[in-house]
Backbone as CSV, one residue per row, in Angstrom:
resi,resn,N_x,N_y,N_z,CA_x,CA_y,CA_z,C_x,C_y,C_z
1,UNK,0.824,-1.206,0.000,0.000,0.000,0.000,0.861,1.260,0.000
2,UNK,1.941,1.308,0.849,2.804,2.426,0.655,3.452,2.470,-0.418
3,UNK,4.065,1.199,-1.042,4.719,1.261,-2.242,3.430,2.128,-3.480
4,UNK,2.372,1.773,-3.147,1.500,2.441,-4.150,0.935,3.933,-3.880
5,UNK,1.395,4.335,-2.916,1.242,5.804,-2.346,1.970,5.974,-3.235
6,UNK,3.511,6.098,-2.908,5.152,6.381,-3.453,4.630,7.088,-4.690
7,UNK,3.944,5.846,-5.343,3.953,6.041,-6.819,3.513,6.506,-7.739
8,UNK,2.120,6.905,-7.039,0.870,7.622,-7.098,1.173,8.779,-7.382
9,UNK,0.234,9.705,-7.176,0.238,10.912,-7.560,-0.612,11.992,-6.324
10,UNK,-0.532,10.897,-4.984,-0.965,11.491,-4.300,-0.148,12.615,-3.258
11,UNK,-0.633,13.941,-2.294,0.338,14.559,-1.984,1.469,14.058,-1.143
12,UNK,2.587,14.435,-1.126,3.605,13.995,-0.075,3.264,13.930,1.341
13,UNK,2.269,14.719,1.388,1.612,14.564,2.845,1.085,13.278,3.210
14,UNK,0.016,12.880,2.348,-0.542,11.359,2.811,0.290,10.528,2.818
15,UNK,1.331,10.493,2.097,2.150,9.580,2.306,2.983,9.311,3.144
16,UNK,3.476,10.713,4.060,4.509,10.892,5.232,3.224,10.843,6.439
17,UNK,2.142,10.712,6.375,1.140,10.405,7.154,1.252,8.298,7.438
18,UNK,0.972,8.130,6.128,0.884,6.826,6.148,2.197,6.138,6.769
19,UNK,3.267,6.405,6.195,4.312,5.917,6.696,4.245,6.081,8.584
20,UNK,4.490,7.327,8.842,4.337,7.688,10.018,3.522,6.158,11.375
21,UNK,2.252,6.726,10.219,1.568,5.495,11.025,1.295,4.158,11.155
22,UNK,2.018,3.885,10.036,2.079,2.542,9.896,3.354,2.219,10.566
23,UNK,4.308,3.007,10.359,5.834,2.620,11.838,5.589,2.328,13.134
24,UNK,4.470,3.458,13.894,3.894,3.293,15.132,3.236,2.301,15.305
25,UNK,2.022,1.824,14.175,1.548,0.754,14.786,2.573,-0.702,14.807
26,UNK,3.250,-0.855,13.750,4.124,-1.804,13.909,5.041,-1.980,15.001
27,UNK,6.061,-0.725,15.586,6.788,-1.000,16.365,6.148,-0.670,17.687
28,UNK,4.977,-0.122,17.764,4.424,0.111,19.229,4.781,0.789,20.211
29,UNK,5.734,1.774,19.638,6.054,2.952,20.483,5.796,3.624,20.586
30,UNK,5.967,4.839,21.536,5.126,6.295,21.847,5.300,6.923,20.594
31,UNK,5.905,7.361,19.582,6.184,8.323,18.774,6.826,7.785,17.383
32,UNK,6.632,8.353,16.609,7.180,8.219,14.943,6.829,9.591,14.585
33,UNK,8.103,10.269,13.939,8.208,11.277,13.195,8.588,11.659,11.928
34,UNK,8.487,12.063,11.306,9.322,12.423,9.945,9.257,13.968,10.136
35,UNK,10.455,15.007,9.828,11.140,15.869,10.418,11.667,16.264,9.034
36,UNK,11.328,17.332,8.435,11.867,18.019,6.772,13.095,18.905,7.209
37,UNK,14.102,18.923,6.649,15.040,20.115,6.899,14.577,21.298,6.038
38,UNK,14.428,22.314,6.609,14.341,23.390,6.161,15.163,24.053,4.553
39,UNK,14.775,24.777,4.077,15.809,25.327,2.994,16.960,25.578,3.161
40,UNK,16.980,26.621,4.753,18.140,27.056,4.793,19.074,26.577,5.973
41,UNK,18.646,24.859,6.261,19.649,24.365,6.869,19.642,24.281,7.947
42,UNK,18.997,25.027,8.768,19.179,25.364,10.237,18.286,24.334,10.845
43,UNK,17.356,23.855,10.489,15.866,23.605,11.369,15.455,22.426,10.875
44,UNK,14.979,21.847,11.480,14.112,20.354,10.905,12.562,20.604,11.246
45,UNK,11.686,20.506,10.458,10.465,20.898,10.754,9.168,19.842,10.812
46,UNK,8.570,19.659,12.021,7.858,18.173,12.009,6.238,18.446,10.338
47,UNK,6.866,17.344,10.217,5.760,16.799,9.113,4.722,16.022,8.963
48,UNK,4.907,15.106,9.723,4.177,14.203,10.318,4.496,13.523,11.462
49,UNK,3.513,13.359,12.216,3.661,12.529,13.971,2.514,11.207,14.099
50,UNK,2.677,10.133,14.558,1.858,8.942,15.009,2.680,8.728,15.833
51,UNK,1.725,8.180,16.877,-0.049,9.436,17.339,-0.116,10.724,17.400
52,UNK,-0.730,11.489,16.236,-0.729,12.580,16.422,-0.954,13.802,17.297
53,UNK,-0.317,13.601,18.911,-0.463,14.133,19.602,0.951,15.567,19.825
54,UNK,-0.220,16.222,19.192,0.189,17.881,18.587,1.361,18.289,19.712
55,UNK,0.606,18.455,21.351,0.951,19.498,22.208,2.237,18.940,22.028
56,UNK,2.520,17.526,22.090,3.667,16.894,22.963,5.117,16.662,22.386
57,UNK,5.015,17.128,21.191,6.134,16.551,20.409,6.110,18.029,19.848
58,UNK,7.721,18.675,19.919,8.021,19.344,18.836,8.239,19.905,17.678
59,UNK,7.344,21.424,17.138,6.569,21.661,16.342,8.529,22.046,14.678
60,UNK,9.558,22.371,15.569,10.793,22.247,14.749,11.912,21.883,15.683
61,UNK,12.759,20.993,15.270,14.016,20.974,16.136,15.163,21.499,15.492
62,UNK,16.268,21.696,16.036,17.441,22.643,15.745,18.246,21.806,14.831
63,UNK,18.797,21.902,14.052,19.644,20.891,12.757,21.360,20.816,13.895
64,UNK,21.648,20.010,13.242,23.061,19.456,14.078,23.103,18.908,14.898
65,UNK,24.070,19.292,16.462,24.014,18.602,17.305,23.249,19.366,18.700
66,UNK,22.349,19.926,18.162,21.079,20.504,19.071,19.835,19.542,19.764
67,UNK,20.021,18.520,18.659,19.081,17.403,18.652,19.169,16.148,17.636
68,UNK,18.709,15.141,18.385,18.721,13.730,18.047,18.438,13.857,16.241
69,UNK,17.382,14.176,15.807,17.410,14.182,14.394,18.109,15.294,13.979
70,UNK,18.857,16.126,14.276,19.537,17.239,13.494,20.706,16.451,13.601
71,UNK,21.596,15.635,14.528,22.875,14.978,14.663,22.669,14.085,14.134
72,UNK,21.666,12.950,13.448,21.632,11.812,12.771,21.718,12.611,11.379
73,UNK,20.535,13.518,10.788,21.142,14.135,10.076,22.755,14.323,9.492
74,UNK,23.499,15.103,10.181,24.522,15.427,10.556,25.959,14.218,9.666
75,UNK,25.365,13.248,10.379,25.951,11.882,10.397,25.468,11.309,9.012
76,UNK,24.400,12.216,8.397,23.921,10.843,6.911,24.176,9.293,7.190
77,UNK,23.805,9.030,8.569,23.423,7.638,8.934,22.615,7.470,10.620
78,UNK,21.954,6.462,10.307,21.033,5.881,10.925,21.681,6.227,12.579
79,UNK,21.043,6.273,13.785,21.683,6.747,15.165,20.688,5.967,16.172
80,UNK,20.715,5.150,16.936,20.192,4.907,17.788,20.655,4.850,19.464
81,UNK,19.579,5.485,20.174,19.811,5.825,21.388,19.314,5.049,21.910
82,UNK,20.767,4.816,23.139,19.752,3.061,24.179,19.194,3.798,25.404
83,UNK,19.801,4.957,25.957,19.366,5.512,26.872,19.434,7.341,26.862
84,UNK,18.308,7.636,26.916,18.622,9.189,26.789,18.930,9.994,27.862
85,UNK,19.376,9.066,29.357,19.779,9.873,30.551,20.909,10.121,30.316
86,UNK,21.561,8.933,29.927,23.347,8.918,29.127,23.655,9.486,27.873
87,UNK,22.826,9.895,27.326,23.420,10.322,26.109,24.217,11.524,26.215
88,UNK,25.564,11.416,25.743,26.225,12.654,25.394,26.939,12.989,23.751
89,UNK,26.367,12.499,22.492,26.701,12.972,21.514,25.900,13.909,21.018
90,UNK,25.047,14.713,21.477,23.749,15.017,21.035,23.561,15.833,22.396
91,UNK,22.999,16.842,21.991,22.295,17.539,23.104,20.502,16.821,23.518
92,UNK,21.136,16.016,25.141,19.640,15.503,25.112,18.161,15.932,25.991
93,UNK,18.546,17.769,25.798,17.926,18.133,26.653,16.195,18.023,26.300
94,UNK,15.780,18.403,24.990,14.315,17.764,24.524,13.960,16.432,24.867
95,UNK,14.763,15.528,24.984,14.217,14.302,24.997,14.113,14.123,26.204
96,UNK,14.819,14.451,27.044,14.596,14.696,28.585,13.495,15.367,29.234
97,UNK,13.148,16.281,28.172,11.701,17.120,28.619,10.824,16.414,28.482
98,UNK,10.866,15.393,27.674,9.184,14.976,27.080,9.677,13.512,27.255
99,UNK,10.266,13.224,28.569,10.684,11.683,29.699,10.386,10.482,28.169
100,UNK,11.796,10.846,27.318,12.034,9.719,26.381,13.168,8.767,27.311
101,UNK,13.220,7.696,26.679,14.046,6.957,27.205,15.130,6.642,25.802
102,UNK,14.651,6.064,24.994,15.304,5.205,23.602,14.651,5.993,22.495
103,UNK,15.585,5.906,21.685,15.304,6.117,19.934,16.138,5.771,19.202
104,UNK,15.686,5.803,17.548,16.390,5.347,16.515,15.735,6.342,15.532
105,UNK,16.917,6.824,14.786,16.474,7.683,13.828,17.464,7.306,12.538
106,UNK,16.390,7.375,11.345,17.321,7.025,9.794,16.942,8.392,8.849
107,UNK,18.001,8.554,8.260,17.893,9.709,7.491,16.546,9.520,5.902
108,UNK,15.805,10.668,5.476,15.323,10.306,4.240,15.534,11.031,3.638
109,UNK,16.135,10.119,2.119,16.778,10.381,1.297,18.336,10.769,1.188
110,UNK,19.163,10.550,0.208,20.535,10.912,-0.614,21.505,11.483,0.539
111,UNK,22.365,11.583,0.451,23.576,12.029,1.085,23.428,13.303,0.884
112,UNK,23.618,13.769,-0.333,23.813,15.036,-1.062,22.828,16.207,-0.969
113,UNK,21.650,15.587,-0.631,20.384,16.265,-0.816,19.179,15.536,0.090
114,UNK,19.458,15.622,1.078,18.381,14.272,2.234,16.974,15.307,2.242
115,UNK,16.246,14.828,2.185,14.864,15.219,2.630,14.621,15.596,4.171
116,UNK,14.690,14.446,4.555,14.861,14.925,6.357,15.507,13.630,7.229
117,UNK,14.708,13.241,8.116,14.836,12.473,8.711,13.483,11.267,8.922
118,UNK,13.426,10.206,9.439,11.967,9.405,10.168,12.740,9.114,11.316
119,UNK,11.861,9.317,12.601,12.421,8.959,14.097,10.977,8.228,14.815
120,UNK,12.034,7.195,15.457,10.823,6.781,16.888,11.699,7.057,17.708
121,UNK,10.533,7.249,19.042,10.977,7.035,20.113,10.406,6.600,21.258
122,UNK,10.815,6.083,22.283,10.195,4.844,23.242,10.480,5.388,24.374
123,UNK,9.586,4.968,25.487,9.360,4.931,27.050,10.754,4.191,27.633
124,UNK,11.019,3.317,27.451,11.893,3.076,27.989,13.285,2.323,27.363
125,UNK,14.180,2.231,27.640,15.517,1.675,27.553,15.879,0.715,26.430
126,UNK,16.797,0.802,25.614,16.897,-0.417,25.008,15.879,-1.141,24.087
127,UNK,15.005,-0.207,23.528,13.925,-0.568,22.930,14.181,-1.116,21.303
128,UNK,15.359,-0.007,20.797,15.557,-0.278,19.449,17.035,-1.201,19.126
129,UNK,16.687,-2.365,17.760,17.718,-3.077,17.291,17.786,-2.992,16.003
130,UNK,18.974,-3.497,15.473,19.466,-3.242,14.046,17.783,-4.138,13.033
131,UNK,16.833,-4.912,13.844,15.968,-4.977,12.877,15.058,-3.512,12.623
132,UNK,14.907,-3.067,13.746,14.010,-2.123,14.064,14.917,-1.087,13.052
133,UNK,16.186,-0.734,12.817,16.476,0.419,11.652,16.378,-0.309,10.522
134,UNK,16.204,-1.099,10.598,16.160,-1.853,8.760,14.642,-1.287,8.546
135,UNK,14.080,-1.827,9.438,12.385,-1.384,9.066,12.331,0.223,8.756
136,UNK,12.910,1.050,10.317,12.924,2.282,9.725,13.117,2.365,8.522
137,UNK,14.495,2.516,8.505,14.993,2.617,7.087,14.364,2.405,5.345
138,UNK,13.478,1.071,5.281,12.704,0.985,4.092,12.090,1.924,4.273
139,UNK,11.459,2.462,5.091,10.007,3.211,5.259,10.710,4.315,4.675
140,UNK,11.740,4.546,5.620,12.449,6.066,4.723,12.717,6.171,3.454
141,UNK,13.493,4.973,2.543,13.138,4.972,1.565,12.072,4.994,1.091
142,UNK,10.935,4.847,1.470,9.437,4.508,0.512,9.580,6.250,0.176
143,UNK,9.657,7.118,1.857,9.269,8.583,1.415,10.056,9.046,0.697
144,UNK,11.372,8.706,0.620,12.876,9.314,-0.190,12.058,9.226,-1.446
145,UNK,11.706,8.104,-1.939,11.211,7.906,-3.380,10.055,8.418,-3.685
146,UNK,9.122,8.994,-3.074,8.133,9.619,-3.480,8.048,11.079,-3.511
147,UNK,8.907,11.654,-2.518,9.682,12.730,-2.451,10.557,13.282,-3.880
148,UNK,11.082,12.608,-4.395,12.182,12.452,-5.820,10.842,12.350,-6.917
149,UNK,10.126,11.646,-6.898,9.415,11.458,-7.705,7.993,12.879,-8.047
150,UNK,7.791,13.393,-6.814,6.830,14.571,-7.092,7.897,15.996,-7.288
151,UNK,8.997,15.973,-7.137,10.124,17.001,-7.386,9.854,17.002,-8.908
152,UNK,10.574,15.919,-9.240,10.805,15.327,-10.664,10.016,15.944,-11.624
153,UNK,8.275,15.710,-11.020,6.806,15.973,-11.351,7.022,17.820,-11.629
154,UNK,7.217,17.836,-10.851,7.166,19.410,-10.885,7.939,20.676,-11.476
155,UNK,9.608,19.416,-11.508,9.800,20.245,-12.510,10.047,20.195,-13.697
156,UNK,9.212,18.766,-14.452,8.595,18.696,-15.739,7.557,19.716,-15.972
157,UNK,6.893,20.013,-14.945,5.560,20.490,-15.273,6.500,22.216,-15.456
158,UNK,6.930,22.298,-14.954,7.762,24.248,-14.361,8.533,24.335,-16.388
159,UNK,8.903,23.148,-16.452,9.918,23.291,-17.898,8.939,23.169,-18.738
160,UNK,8.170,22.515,-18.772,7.113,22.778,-19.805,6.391,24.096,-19.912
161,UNK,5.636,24.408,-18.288,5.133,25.607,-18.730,6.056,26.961,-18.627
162,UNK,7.751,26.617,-19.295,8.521,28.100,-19.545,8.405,27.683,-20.833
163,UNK,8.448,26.084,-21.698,8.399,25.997,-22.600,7.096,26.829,-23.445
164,UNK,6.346,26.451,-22.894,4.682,27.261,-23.518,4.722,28.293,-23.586
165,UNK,5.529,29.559,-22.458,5.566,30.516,-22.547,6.465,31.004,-23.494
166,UNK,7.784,30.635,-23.619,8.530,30.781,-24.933,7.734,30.604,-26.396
167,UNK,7.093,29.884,-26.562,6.399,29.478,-27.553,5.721,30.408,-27.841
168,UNK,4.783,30.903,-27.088,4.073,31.775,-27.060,4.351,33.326,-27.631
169,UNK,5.917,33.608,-26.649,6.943,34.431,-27.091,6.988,34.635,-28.856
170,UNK,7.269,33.675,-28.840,7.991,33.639,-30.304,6.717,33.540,-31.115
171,UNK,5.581,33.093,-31.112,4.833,33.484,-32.102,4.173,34.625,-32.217
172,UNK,4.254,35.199,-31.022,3.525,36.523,-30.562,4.828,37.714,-31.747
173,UNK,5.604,37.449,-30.874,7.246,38.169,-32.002,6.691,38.087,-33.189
174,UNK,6.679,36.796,-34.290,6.647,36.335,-35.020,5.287,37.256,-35.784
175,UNK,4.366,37.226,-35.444,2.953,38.318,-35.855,3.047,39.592,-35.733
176,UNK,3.808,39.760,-34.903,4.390,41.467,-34.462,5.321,41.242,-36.035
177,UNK,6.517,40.856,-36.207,6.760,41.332,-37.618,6.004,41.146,-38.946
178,UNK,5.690,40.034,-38.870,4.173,39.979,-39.796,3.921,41.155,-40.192
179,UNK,3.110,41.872,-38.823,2.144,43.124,-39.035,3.608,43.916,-39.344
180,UNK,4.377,44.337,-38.716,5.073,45.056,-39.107,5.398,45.532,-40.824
181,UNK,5.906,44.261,-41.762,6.339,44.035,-42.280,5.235,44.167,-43.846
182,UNK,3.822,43.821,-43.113,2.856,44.391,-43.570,2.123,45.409,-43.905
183,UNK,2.413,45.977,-43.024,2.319,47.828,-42.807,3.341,48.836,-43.813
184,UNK,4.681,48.191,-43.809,5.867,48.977,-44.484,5.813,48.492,-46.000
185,UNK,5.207,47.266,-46.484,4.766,46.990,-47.791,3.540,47.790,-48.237
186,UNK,2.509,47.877,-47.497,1.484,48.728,-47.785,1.817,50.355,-47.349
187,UNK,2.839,50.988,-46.974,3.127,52.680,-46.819,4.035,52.804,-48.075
188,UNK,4.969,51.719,-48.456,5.466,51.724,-49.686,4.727,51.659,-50.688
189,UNK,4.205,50.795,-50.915,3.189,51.051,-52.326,1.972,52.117,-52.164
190,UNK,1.477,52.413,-51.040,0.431,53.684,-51.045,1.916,54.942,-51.461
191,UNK,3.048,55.167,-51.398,3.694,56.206,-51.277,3.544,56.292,-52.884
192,UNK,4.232,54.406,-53.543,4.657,55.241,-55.078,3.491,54.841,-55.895
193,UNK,1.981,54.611,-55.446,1.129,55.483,-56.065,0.976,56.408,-56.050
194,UNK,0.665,57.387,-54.664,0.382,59.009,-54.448,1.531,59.068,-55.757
195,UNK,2.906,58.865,-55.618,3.774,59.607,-56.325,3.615,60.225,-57.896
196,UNK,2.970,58.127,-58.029,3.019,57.957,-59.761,1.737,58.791,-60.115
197,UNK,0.665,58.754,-59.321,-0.509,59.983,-59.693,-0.222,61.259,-59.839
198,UNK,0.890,61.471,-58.133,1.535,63.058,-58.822,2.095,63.633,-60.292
199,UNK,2.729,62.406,-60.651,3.558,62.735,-62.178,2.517,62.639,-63.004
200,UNK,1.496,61.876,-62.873,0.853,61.812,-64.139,0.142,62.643,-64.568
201,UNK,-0.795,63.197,-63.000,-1.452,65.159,-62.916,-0.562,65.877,-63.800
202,UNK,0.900,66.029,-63.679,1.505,66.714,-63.708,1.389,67.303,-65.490
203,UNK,1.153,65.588,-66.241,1.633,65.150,-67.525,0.270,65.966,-68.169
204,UNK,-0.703,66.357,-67.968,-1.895,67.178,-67.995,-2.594,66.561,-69.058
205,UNK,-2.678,67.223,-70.624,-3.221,66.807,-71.366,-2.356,65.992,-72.954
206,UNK,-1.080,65.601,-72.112,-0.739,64.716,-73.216,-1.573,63.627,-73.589
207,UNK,-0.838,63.347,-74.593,-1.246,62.124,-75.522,-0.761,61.082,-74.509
208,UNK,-1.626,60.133,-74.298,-1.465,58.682,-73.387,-1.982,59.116,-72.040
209,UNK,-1.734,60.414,-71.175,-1.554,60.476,-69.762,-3.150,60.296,-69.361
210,UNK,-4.616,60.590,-69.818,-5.363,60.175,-69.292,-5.715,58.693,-69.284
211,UNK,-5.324,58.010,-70.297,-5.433,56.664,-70.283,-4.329,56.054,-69.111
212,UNK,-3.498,56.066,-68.453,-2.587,56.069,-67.552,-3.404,56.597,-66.372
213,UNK,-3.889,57.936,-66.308,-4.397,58.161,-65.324,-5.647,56.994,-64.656
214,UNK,-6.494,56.588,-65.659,-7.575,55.613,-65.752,-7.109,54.620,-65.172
215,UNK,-5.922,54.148,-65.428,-5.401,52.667,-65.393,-5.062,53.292,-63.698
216,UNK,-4.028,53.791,-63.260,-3.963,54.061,-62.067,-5.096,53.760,-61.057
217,UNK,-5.975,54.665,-61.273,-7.341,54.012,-60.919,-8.004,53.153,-60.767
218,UNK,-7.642,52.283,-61.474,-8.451,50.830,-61.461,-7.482,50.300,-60.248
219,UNK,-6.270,50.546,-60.432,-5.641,49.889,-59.361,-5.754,50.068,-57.825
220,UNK,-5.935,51.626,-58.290,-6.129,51.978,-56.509,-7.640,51.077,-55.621
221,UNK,-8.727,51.433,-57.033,-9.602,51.142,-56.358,-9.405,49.232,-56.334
């Protein structure tokens, strides 16, 4: 079912929803997060939570070593905490506020360009094992790939519609000289009629010039 989210065309939201909650119910811990890094680096911003209990879980955490997902981050690999009274790679003063004990957090998406993070975390001690990040981990991939895939989406859709607008450009141009080009053929030939009528007035009552004059005429009109 998630693989068919991924693939879908549905928003990135339902899908970092689904994941979310389908981690919690599987591993049965207090919390599952997925956590976006910001544009400009600093901040991880929650995206989705199961159980979605708003008050209790932090609405952005600090990128680096401010916090558990900003230092896994950090690391572009997977981090699990056996005890958060002991922890000292990581500042563990949030997790201490909101009486965590254990977590495991895997990065989502690329080295180069990660999306964010997915985190659980547990009541007590020793909760998470190298199966429990494998599981993370697919899940993170499911969002990595659906993530890549509505980017992708979008900016087919962004290149196409500069393409349309170029297009547009250029035929719009393209009728602009048209008319242009149309206009300066018709001020030219209205000029060297007026002209050729001037000379022919001029020619008064010779022999030929009213028959000329006639013919002029037919043309104008």
């Amino acid at each position: 079912e998630l693989d068919r989210v991924a693939l879908g065309d549905a928003p990135i939201q339902e899908l970092i929803e689904q994941v979310t909650g389908a981690a919690a119910r599987t591993l049965g811990v207090r919390s599952v997060a997925v956590l976006a890094l910001d544009p400009a680096g600093r901040e991880l911003i929650l995206r989705g939570l199961a159980p979605a209990i708003a008050d209790e879980f932090p609405h952005t955490l600090p990128a680096g070593e401010g916090s558990f997902a900003g230092y896994t981050l950090r690391l572009r690999r997977p981090v699990v905490v056996e005890d958060w009274r002991t922890e000292t790679r990581f500042s563990p003063e949030i997790g201490n506020s909101l009486g965590l004990r254990s977590g495991a957090c895997v990065v989502v998406g690329g080295p180069e360009t990660p999306f964010g993070v997915l985190m659980a975390v547990a009541d007590h001690p020793g909760r998470f094992g190298e199966e429990d990040i494998g599981f993370l981990q697919s899940l993170a991939n499911v969002v990595a790939e659906g993530v890549a895939r509505r980017r992708a989406a979008e900016e087919i859709a962004e290149l196409a519609e500069a393409r349309g607008r170029l297009v547009a450009q250029a035929l719009d141009a393209e009728e602009r000289a048209r008319r242009s080009m149309s206009e300066s053929l018709q001020d030219g030939a209205l000029q060297d009629i007026l002209a050729a009528g001037h000379d022919l007035w001029a020619l008064g009552d010779l022999p030929g010039a009213e028959s000329a004059r006639a013919m002029l005429r037919d043309v104008v009109a």
